[in-house]
N, C-alpha and C positions, 0 to 999 in steps of 0.2 A: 431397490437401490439403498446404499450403506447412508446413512447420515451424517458418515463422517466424509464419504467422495467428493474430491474435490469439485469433478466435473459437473458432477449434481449440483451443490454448491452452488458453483458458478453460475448457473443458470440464474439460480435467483438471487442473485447478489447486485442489491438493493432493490429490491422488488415491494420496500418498503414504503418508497418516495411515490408521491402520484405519479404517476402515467406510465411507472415503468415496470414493463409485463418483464413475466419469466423468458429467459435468453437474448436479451432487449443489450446488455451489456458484455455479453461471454463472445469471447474474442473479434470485438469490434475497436477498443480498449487497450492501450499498453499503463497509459495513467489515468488517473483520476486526482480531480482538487477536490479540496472539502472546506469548510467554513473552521468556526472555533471547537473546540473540544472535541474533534474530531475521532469517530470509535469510540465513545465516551460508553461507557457498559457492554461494548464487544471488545474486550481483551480476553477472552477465552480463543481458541486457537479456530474452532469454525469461523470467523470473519475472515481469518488471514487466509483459510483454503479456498473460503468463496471467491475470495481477491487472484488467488492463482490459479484454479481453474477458470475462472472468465478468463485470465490471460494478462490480467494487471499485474503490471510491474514496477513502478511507481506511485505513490502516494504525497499528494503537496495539499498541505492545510496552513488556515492560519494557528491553527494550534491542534498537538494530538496528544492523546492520550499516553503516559509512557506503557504502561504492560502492552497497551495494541502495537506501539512501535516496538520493542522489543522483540514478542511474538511473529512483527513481519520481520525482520530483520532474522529471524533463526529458519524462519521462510525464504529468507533470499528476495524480499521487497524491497525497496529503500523507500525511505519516509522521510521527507523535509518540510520542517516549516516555510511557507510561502516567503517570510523574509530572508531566507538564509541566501547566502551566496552560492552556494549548489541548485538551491532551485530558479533563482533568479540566471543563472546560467544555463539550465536546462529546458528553461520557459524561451530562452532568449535564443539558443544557438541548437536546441534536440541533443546536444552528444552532453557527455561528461567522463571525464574517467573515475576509474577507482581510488587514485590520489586524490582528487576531490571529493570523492562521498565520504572518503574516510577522514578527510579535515575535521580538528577537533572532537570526532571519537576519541575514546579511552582504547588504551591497548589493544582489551578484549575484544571490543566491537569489533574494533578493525578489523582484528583475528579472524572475527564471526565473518565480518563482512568477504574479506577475500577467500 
């Protein structure tokens, strides 16, 4: 298997944390929270496949890294900090639109994002 495959990847994505074996997280998972500095030394682009082959498709921290959000974001992840109003909506109610994730992007993101 390629080291760059996602679906390898995904299997051990976080297999870092105690107790969690390889395929423990691949497609059981659409989000994951994280604490502060979240991705903090994984902004190379292996976290963000690990992230999408498990089958994560959100990310909510109280703080992340920007190259790892960026990274997810050229990924097709969305990343919110825990206080934003996109995540506090998507904690609260499951849905959001694209009009809300792209709130307070720059141009480009948005670009990226749609």
């Amino acid at each position: 298997m390629a080291y760059s495959d996602e679906h390898n990847l995904g299997r051990y994505l976080l297999t870092g944390v105690e107790g969690i074996r390889p395929g423990d997280i691949a497609g059981r998972f659409e989000g994951i929270m994280g604490g502060v500095s979240y991705a903090r030394g994984s902004s190379r682009e292996h976290a963000q496949l690990a992230l999408k082959g498990a089958g994560v498709r959100v990310v909510i921290a109280r703080s992340v890294e920007r190259l790892f959000r960026e990274n997810c974001i050229n990924h097709g992840i969305f990343v919110f900090d825990y206080e934003s109003p996109q995540a506090q909506k998507l904690l609260e109610t499951g849905e959001i639109t694209i009009a809300e994730i792209i709130e307070g992007e720059s141009k480009l993101t948005g670009q990226i994002i749609k």
